[in-house]
Backbone as JSON, one array per atom type, in Angstrom:
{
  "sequence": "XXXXXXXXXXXXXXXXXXXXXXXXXXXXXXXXXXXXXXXXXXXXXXXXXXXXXXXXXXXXXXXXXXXXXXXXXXXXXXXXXXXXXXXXXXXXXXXXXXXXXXXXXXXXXXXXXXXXXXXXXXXXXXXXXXXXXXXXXXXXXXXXXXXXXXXXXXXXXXXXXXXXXXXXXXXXXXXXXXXXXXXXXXXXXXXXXXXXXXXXXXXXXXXXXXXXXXXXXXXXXXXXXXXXXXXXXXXXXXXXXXXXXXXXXXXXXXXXXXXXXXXXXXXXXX",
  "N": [[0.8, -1.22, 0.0], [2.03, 1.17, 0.41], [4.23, 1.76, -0.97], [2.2, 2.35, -3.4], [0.76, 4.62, -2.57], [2.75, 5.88, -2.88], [3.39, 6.57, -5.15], [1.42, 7.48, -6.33], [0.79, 9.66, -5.17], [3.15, 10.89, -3.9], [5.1, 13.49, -5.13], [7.45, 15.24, -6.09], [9.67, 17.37, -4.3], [10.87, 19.68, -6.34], [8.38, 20.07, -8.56], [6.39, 22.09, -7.68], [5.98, 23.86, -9.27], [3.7, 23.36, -10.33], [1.73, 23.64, -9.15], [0.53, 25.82, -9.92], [-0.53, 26.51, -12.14], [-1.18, 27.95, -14.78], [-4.27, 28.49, -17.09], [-3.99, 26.79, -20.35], [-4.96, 28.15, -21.87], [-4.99, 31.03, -21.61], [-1.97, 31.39, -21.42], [-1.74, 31.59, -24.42], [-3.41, 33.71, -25.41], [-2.15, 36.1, -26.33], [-1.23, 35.62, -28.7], [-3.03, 34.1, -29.86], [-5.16, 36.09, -30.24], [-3.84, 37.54, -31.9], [-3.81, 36.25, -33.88], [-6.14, 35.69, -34.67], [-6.61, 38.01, -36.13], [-6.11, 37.75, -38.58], [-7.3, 36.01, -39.93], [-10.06, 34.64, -41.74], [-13.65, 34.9, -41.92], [-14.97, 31.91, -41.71], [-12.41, 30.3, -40.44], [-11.91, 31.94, -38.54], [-14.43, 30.82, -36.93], [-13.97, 28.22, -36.67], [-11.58, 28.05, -35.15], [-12.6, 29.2, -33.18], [-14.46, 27.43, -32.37], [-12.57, 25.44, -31.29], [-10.92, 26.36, -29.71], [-13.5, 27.38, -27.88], [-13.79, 24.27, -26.76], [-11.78, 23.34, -25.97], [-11.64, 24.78, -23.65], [-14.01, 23.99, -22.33], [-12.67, 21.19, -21.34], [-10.98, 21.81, -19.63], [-12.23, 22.88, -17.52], [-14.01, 20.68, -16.82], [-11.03, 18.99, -15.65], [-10.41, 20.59, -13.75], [-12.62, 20.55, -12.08], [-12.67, 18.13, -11.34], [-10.02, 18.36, -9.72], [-11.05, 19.71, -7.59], [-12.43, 18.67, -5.64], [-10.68, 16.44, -4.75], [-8.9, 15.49, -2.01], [-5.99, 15.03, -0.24], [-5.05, 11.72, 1.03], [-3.34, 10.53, 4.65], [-0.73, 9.06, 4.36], [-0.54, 5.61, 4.4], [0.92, 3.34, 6.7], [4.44, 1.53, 6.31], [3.22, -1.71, 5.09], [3.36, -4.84, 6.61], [4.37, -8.58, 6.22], [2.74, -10.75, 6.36], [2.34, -14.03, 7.27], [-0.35, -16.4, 7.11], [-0.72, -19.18, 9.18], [0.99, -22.19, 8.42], [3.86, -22.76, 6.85], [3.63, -24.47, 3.71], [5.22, -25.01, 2.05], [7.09, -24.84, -1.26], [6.54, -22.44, -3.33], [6.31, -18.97, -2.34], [3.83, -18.58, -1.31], [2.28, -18.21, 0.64], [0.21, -16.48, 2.11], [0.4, -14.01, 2.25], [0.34, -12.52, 0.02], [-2.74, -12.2, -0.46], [-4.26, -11.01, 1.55], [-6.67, -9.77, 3.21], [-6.61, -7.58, 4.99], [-4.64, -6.1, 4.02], [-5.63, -5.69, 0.96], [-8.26, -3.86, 2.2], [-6.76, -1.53, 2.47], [-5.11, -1.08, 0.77], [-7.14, -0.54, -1.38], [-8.36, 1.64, -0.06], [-6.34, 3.32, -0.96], [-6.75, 3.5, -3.79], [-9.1, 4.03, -4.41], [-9.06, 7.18, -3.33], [-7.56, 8.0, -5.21], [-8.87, 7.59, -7.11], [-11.1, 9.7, -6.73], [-9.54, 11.93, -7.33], [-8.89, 12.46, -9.11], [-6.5, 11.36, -10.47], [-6.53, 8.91, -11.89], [-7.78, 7.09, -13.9], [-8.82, 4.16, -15.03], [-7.66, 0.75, -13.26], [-6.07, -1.95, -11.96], [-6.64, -4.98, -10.11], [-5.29, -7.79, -9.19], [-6.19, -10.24, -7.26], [-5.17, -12.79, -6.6], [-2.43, -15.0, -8.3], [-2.49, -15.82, -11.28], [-3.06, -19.1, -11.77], [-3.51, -20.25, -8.97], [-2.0, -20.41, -6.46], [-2.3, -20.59, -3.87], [-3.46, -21.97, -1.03], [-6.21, -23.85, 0.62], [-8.82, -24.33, 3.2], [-11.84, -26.12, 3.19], [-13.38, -24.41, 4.75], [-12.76, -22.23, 4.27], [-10.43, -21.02, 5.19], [-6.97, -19.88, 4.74], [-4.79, -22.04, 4.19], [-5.5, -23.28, 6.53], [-6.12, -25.06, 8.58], [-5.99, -28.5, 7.36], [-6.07, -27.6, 4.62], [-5.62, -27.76, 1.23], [-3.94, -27.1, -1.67], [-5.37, -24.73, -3.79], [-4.66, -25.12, -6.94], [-4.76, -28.41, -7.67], [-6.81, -28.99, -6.39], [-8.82, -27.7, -7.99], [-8.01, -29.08, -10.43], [-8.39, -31.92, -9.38], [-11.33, -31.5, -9.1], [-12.52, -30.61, -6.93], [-14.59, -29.88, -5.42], [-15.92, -28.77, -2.83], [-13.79, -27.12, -1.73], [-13.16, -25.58, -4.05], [-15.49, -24.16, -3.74], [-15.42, -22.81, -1.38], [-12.71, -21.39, -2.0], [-13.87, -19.0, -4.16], [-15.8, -18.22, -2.63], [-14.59, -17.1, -0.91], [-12.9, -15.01, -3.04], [-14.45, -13.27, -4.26], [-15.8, -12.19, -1.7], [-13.49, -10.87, -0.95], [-13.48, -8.67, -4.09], [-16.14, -7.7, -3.12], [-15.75, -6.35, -1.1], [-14.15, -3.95, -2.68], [-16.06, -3.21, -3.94], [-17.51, -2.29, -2.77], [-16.22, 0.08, -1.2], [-15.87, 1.63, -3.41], [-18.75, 2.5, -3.7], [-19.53, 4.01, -1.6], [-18.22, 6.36, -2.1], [-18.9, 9.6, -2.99], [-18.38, 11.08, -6.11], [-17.7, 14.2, -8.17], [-19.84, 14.49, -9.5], [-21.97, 14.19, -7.83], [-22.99, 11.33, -8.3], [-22.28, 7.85, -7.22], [-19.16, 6.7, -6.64], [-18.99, 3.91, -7.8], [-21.04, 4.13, -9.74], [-20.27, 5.57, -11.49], [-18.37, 4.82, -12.55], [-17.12, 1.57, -14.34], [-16.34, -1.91, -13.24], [-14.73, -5.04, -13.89], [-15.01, -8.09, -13.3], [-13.7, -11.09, -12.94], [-11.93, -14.49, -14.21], [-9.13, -16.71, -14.9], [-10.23, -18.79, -15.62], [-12.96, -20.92, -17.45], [-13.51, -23.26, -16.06], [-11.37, -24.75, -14.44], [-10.4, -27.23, -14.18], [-10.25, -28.44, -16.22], [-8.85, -26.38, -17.5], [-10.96, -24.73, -18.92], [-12.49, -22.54, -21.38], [-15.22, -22.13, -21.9], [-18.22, -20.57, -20.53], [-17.29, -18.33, -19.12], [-16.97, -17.22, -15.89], [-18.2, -14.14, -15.01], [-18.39, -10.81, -13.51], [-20.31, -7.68, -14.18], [-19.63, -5.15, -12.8], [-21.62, -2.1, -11.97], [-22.24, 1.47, -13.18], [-21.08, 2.58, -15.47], [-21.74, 5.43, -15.31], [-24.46, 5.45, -16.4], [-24.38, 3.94, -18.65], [-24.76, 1.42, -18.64], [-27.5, -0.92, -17.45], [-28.36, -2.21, -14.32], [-28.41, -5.57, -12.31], [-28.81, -7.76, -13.7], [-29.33, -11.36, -14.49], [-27.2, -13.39, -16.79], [-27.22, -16.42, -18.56], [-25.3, -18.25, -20.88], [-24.42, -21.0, -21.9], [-22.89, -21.03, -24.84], [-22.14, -18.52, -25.34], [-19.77, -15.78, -26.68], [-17.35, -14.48, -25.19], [-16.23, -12.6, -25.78], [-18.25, -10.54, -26.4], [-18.32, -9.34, -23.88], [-16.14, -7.86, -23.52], [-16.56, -5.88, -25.74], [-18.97, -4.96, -25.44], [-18.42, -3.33, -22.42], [-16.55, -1.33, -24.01], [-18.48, -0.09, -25.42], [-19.77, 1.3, -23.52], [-18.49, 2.93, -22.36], [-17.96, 4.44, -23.83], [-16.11, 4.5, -26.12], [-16.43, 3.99, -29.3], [-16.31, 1.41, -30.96], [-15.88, -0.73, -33.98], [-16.05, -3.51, -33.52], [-14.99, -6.31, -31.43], [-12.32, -8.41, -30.91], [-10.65, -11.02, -32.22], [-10.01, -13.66, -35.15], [-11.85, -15.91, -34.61], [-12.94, -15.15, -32.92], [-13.81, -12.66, -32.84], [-16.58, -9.94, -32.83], [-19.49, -8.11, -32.88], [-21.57, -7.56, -31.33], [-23.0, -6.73, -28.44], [-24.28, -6.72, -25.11], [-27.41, -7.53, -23.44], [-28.08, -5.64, -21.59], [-26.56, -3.13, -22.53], [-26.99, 0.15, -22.91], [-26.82, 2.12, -24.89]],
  "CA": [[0.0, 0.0, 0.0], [2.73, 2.39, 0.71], [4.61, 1.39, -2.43], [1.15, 2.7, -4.35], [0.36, 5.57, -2.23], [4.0, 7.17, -3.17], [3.36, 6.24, -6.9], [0.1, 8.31, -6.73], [0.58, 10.79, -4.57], [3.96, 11.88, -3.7], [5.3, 14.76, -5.1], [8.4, 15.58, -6.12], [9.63, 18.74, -4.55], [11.06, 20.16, -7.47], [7.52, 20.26, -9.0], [5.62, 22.84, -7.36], [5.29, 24.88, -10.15], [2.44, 22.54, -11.17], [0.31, 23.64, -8.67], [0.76, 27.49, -10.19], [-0.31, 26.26, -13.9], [-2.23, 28.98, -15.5], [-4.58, 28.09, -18.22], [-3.29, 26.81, -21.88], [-5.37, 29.56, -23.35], [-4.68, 31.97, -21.56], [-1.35, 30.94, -22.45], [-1.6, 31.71, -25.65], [-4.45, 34.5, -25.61], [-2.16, 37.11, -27.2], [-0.8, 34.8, -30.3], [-4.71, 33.57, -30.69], [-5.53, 37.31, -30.77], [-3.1, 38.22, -33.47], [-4.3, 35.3, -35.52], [-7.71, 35.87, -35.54], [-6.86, 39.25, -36.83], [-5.43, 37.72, -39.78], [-8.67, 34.86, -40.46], [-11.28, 34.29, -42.6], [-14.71, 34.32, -40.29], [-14.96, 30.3, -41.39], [-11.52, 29.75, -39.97], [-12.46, 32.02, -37.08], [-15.08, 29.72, -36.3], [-13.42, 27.0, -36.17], [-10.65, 28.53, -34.39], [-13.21, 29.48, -31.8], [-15.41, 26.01, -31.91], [-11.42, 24.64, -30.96], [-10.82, 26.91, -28.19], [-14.49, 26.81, -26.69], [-13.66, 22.55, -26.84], [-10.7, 23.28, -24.57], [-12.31, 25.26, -22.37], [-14.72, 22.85, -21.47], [-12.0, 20.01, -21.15], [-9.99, 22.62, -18.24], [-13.58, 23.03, -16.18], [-13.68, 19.56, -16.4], [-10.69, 18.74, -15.21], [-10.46, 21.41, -12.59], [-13.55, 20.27, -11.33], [-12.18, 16.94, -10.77], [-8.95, 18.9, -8.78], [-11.87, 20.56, -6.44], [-12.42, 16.98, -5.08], [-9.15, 15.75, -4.05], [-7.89, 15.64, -0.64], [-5.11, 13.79, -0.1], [-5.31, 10.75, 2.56], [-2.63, 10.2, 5.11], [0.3, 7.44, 3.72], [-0.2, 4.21, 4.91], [2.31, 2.7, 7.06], [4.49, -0.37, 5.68], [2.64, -3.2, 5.19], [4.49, -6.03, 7.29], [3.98, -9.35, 5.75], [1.95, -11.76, 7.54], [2.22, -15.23, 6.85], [-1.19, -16.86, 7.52], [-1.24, -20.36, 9.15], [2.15, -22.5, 8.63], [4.67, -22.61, 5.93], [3.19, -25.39, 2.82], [6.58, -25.34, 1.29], [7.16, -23.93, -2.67], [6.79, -20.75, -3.32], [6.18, -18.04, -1.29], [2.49, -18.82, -1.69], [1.49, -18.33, 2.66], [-0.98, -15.89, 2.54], [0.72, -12.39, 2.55], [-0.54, -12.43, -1.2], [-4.11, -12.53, -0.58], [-4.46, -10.19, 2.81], [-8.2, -9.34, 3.58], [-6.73, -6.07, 5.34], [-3.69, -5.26, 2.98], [-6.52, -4.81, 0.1], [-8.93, -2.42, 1.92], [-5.94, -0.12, 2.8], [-4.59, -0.82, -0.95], [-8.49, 0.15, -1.59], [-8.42, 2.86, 0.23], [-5.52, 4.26, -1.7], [-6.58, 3.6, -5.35], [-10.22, 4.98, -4.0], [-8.54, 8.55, -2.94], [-6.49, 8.0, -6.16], [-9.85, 8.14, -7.69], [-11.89, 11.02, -6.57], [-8.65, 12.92, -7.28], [-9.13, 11.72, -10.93], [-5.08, 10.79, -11.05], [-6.51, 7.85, -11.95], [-9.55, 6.23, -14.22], [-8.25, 2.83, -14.97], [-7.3, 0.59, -12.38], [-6.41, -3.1, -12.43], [-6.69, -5.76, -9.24], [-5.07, -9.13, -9.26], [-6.38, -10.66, -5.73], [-4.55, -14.06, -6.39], [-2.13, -14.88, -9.22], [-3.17, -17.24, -12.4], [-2.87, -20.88, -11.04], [-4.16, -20.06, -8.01], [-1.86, -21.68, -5.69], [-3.09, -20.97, -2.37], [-4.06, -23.49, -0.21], [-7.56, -23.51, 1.62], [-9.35, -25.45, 2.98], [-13.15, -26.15, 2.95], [-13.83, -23.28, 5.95], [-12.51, -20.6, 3.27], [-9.16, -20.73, 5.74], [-6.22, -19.51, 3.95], [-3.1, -22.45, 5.17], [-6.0, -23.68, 7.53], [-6.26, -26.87, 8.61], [-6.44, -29.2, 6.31], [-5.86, -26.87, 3.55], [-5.03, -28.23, 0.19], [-3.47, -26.33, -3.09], [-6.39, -24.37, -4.92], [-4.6, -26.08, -8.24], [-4.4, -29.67, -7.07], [-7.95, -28.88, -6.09], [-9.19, -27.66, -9.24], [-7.88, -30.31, -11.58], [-9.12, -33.16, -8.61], [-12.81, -30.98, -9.2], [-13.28, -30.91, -5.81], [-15.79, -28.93, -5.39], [-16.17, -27.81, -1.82], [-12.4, -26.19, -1.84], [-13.42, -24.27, -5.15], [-16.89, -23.04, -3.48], [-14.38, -21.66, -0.46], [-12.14, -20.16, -2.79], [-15.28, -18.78, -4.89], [-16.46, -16.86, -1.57], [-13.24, -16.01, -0.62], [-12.76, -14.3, -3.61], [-16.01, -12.89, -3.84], [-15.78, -11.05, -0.88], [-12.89, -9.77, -1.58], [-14.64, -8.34, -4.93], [-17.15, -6.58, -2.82], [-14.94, -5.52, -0.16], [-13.88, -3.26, -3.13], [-17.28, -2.13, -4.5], [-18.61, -1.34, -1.14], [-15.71, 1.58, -0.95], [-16.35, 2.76, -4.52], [-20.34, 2.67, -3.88], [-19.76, 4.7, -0.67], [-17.74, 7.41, -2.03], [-19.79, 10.17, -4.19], [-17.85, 11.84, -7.26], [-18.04, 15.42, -9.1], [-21.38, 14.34, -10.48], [-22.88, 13.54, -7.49], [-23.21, 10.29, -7.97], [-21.08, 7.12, -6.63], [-17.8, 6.0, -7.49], [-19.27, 2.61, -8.66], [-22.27, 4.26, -10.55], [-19.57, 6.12, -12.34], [-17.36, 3.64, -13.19], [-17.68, 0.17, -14.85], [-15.32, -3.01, -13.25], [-14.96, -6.04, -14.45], [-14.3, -9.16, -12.71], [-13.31, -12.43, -13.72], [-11.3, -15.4, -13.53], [-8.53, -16.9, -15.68], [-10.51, -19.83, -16.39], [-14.03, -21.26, -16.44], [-13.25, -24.53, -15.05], [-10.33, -24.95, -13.98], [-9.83, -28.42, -13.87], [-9.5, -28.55, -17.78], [-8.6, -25.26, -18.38], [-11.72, -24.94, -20.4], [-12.88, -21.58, -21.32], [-16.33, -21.91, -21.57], [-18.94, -19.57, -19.56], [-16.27, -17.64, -18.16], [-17.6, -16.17, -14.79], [-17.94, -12.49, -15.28], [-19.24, -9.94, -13.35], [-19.65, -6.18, -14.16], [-20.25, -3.67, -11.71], [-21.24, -0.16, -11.71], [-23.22, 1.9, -13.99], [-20.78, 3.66, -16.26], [-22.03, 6.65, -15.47], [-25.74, 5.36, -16.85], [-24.6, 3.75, -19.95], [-25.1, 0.14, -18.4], [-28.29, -0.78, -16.65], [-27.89, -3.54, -13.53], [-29.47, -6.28, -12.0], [-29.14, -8.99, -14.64], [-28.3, -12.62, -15.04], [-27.26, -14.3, -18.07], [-25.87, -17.82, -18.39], [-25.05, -18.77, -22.14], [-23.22, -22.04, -22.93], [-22.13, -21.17, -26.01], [-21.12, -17.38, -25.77], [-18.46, -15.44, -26.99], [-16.55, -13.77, -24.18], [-15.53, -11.4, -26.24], [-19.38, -9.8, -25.96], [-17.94, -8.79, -22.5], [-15.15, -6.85, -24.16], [-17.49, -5.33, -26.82], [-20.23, -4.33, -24.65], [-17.89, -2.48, -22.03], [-16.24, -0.37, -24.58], [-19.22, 0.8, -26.16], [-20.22, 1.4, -22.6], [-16.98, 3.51, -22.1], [-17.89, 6.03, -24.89], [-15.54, 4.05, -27.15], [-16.71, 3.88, -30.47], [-15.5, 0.29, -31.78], [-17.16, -1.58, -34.58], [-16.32, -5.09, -33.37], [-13.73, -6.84, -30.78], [-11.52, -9.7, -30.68], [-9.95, -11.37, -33.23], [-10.52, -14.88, -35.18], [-13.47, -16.48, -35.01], [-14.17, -14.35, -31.3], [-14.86, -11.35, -32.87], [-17.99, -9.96, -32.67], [-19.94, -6.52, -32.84], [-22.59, -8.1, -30.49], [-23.33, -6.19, -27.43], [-24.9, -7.88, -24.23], [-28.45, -6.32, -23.97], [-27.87, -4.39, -20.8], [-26.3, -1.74, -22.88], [-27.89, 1.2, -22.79], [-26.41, 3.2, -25.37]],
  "C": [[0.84, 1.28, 0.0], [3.55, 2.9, -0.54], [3.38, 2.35, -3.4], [0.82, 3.6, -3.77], [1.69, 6.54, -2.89], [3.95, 7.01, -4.56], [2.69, 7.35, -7.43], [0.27, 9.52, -6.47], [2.01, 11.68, -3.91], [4.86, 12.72, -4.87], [6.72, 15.23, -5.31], [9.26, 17.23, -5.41], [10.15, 19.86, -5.1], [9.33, 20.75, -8.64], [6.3, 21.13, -8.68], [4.87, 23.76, -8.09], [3.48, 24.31, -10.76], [0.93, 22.74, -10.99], [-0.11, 25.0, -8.71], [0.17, 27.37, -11.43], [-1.78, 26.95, -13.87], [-2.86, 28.24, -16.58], [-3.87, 28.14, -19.59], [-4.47, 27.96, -22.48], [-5.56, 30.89, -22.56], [-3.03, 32.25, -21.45], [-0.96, 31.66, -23.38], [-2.75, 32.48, -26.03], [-3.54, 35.46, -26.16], [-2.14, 36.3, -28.66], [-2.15, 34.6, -30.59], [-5.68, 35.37, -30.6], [-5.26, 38.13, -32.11], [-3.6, 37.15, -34.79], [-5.37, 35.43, -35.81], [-8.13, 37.1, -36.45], [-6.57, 38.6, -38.52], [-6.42, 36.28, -40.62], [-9.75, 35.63, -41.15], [-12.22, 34.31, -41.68], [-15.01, 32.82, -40.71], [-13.71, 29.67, -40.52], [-11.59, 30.36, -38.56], [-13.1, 31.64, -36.18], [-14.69, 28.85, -35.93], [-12.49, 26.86, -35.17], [-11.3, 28.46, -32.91], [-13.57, 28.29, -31.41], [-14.12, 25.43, -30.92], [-11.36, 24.68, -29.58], [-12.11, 26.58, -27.25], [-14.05, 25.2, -26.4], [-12.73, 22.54, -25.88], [-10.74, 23.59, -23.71], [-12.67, 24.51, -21.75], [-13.82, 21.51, -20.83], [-11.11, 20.81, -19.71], [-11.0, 22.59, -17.55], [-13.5, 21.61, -16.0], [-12.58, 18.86, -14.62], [-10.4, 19.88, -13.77], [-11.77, 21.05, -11.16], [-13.27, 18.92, -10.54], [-11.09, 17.13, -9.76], [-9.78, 19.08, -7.57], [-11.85, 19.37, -5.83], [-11.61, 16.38, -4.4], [-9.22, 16.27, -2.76], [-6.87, 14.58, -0.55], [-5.42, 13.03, 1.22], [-4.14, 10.75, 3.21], [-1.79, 9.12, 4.21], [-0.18, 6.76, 4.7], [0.77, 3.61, 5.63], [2.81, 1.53, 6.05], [4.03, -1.02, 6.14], [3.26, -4.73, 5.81], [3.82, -7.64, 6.77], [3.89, -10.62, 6.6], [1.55, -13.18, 6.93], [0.89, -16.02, 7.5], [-0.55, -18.73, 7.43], [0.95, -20.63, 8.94], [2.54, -22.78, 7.13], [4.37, -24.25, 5.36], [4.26, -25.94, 2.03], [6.29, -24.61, -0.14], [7.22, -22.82, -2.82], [6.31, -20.34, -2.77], [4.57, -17.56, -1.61], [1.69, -18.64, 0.34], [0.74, -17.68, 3.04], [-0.97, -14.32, 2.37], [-0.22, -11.9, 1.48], [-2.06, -11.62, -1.13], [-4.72, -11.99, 0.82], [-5.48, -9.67, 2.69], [-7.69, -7.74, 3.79], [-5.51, -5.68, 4.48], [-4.58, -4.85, 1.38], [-7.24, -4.32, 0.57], [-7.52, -2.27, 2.37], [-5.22, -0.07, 1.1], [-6.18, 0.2, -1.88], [-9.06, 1.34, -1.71], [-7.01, 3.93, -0.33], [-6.47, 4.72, -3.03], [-8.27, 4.5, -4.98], [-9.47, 6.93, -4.03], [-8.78, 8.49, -4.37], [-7.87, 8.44, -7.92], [-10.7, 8.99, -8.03], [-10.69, 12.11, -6.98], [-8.23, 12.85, -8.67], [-7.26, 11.72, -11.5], [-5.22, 9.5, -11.71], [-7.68, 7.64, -12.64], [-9.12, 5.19, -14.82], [-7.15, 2.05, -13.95], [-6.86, -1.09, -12.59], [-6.27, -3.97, -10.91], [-6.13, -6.91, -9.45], [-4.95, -9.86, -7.82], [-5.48, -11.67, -5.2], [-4.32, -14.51, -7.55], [-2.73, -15.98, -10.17], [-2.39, -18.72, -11.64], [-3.24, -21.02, -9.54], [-2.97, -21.41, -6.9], [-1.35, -21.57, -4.55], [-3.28, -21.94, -2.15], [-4.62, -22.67, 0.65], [-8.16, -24.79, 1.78], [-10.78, -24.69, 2.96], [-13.7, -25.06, 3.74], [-13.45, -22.11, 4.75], [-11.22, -20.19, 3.81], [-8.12, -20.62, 5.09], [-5.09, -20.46, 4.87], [-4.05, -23.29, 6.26], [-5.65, -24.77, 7.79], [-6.81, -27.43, 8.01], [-6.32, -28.97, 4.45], [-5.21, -27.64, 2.53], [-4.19, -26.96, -1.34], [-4.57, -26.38, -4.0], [-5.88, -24.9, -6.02], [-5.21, -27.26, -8.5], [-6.32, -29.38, -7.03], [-9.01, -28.81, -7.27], [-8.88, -29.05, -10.73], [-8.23, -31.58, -10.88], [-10.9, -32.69, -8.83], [-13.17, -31.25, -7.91], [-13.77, -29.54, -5.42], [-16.42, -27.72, -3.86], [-14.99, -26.77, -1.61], [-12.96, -24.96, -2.94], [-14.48, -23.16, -4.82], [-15.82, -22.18, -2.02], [-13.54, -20.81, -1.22], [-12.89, -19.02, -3.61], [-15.46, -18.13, -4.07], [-15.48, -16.27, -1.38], [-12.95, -14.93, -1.54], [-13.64, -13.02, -4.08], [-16.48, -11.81, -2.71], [-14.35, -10.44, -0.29], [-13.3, -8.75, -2.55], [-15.35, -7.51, -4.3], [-16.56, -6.5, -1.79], [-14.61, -3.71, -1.26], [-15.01, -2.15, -4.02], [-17.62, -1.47, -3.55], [-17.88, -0.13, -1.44], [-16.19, 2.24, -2.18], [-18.09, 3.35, -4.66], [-20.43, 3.73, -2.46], [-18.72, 6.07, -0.92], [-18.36, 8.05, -3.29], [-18.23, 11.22, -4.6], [-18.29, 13.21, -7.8], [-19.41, 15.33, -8.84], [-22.38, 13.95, -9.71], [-23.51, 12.13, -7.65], [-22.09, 9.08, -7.5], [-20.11, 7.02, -7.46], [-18.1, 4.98, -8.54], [-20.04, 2.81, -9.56], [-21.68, 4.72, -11.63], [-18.88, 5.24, -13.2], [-18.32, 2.2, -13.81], [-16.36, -1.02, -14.42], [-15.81, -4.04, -13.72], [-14.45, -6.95, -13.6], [-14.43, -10.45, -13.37], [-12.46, -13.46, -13.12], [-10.19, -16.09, -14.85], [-9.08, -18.67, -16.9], [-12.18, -20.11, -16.41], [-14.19, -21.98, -15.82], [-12.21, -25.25, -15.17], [-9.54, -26.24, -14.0], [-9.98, -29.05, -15.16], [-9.25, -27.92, -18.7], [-9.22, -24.32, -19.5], [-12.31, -23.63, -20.37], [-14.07, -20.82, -21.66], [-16.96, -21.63, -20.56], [-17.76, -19.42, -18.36], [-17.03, -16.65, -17.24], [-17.1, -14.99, -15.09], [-18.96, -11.65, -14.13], [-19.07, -8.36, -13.55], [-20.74, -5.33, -13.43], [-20.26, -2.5, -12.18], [-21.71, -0.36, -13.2], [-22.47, 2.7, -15.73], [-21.02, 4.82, -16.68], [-23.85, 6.67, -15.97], [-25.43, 4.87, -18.19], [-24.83, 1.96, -19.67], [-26.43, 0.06, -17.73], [-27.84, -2.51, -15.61], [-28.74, -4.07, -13.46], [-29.2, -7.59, -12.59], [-28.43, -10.07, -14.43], [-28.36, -13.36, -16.27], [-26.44, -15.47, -18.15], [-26.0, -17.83, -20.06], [-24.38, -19.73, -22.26], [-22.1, -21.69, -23.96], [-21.35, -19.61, -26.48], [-20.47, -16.93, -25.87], [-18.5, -14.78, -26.04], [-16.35, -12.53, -24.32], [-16.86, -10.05, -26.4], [-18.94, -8.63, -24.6], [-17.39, -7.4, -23.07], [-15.91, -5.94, -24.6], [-18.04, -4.29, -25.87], [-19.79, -3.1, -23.19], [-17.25, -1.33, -23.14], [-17.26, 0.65, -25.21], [-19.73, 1.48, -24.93], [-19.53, 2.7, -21.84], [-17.12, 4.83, -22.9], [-17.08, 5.39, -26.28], [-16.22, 3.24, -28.65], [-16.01, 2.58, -31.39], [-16.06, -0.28, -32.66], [-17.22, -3.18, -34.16], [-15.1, -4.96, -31.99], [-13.76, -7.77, -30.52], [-11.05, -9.9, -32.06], [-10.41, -12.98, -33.76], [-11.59, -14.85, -35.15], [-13.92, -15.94, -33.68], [-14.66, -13.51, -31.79], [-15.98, -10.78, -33.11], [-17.92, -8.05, -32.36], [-21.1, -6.72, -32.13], [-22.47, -7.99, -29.25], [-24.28, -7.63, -26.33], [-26.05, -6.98, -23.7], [-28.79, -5.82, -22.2], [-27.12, -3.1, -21.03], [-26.97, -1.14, -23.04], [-28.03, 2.25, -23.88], [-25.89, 2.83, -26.73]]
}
């Protein structure tokens, strides 16, 4: 956490000037005086349409400055080995810390309202998953086996512990973005759009059919919630699709091969 709070938020102090920065057009308000003397009124228009366009993009972001406070740093994070040492890699629990992601949370949150930030990415627990839990959801517990080992045996009560475990992790992290309101008056999460996922859909043959997905948060109103959809047979790449158009991004298709697709998932809105 401390590592990612000084990424975000500290400050060089050489850089002060930054927090002195006059507008780019005013800037450049004599030079765009002398040129308009020397325009066409179609190129003056356009000149102007340019400038008003930049305007609006400085209120913007200024408005997003008003917002910020900075949070306290974080102390270092001291790494806490849950439960007793499984052997291999340095797989014991530090990884996967209930309280080292909210306080990581509560960074990239700040990091948010202070709009240094609108893409974010999470990785709770790396691809191959190889924790050990046992059936209680205990991380190293007793009894605990290797989420891999587990997955390719299909044993099923280990995967539904890992499954919650992960899970509420997951909404450990919406809760903060749904409890902090943005600019716009509305939440963090209503604003935004995450995605969650998993590297596989079943694990225990790598097979990448109905890949668990869930997407949170409203994009601002270009998603609507609530919904479940199971499909067998759908492309994944809908996911993809259907966030970008969701995003403002104008794509005509995504993926590649035989994924790609221009086929939205009909909670778009837009």
């Amino acid at each position: 956490p401390k590592q990612l709070y000084d990424f975000v938020f500290a400050i060089p102090p050489d850089t002060g000037e930054v927090g002195r920065r006059v507008s780019v057009l005013d800037a450049v308000a004599e030079d765009t005086k002398r040129l308009m003397g020397k325009l066409g009124s179609r190129d003056r228009q356009r000149i102007d349409e340019h400038l008003t366009h930049l305007n609006a993009m400085e209120q913007r972001l200024r408005k997003g400055q008003g917002a910020c406070s900075v949070p306290p740093a974080p102390a270092p994070f001291p790494a806490r080995p849950f439960g007793v040492d499984t052997g291999g890699a340095d797989y014991k629990g530090e990884v996967y810390n209930m309280d080292k992601l909210d306080t990581m949370t509560d960074v990239l949150v700040a990091a948010l309202r202070c709009d240094l930030t609108r893409v974010f990415t999470i990785m709770f627990t790396p691809p191959g998953s190889l924790i050990t839990m046992n059936t209680a959801g205990q991380v190293n517990g007793p009894g605990a086996i290797q989420t891999h080992d587990a997955a390719h045996a299909n044993n099923h009560d280990i995967l539904m512990a890992l499954t919650r475990y992960h899970m509420t992790a997951f909404a450990k992290v919406l809760d903060k973005l749904s409890a902090e309101v943005d600019v716009n008056g509305q939440t963090l999460l209503d604003s935004s759009c995450i995605l969650g996922t998993s590297e596989f859909g079943e694990g225990f043959h790598h097979g990448t059919l109905e890949m668990p997905v869930v997407i949170a948060g409203k994009a601002g109103g270009a998603l609507d919630t609530g919904s479940h959809i199971r499909d067998p047979q759908s492309n994944f790449c809908r996911t993809h699709y259907t966030i970008l158009r969701a995003l403002g991004i104008d794509v005509p298709s995504y993926g590649f091969s035989g994924a790609e697709t221009s086929e939205a998932l009909p909670f778009l809105k837009v």
